[in-house]
N, C-alpha and C positions, 0 to 999 in steps of 0.2 A: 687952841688946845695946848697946856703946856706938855713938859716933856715927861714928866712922870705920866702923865696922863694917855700920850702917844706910844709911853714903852710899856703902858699896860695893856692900851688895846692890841700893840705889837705880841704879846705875850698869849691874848684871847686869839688873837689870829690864829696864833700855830697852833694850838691847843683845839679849835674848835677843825682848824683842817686834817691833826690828826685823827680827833673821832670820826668827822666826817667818811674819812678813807677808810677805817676798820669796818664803817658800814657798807659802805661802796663796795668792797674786797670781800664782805663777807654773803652780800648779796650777787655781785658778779665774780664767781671763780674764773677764773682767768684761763682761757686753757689754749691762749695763744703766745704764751711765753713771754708775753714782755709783761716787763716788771712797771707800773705803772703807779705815780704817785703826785700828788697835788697840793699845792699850800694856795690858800683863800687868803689874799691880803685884803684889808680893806682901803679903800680909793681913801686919800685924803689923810689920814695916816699915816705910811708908807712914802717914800722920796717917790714923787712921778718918777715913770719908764716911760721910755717911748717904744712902742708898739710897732714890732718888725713884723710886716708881712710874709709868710709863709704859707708853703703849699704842701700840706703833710699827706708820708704816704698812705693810701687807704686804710691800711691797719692802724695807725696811730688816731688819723680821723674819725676812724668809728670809736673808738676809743675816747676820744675827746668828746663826741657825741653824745655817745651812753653816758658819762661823767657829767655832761653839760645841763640833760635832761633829768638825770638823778640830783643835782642841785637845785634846779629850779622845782622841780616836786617839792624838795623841801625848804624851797628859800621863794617864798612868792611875789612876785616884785624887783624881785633881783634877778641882775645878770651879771655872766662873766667874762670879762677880758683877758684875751690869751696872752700873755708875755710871752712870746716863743724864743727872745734874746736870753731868756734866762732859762733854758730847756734843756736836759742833757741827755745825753743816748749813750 
């Protein structure tokens, strides 16, 4: 893949994880106060991460969950990998 071609799909990334969220946000009101938000890269794409393990609190988990589930409804085949080195609170 050259590089124009990587900074377009880098482009469709953010773009497809913001509508993704408006959907996500407009179907889960949130009414545990945290402000929650997600960007879908695509594997191969993107410079590898390495993958920190983390043990998130309940509320973030279920959070992550709901998100996880609502993705894969709409993305069938696919799954997702947490970067939680890139995560901010």
């Amino acid at each position: 893949m050259n590089h124009i071609s990587k900074l377009q799909s880098m482009y469709k990334d953010l773009q497809v994880s913001l509508d993704l969220m408006k959907v996500y946000n407009k179907k889960n009101q949130d009414t545990t106060g945290v402000q929650f938000s997600i960007e879908i890269l695509s594997q191969g794409v993107w410079p590898e991460q390495e993958q920190v393990p983390l043990i998130l609190p309940r509320l973030l988990g279920d959070i992550a969950v709901s998100y996880q589930e609502f993705y894969t409804s709409k993305h069938k085949g696919k799954s997702l990998k947490w970067l939680y080195g890139h995560s901010t609170v």
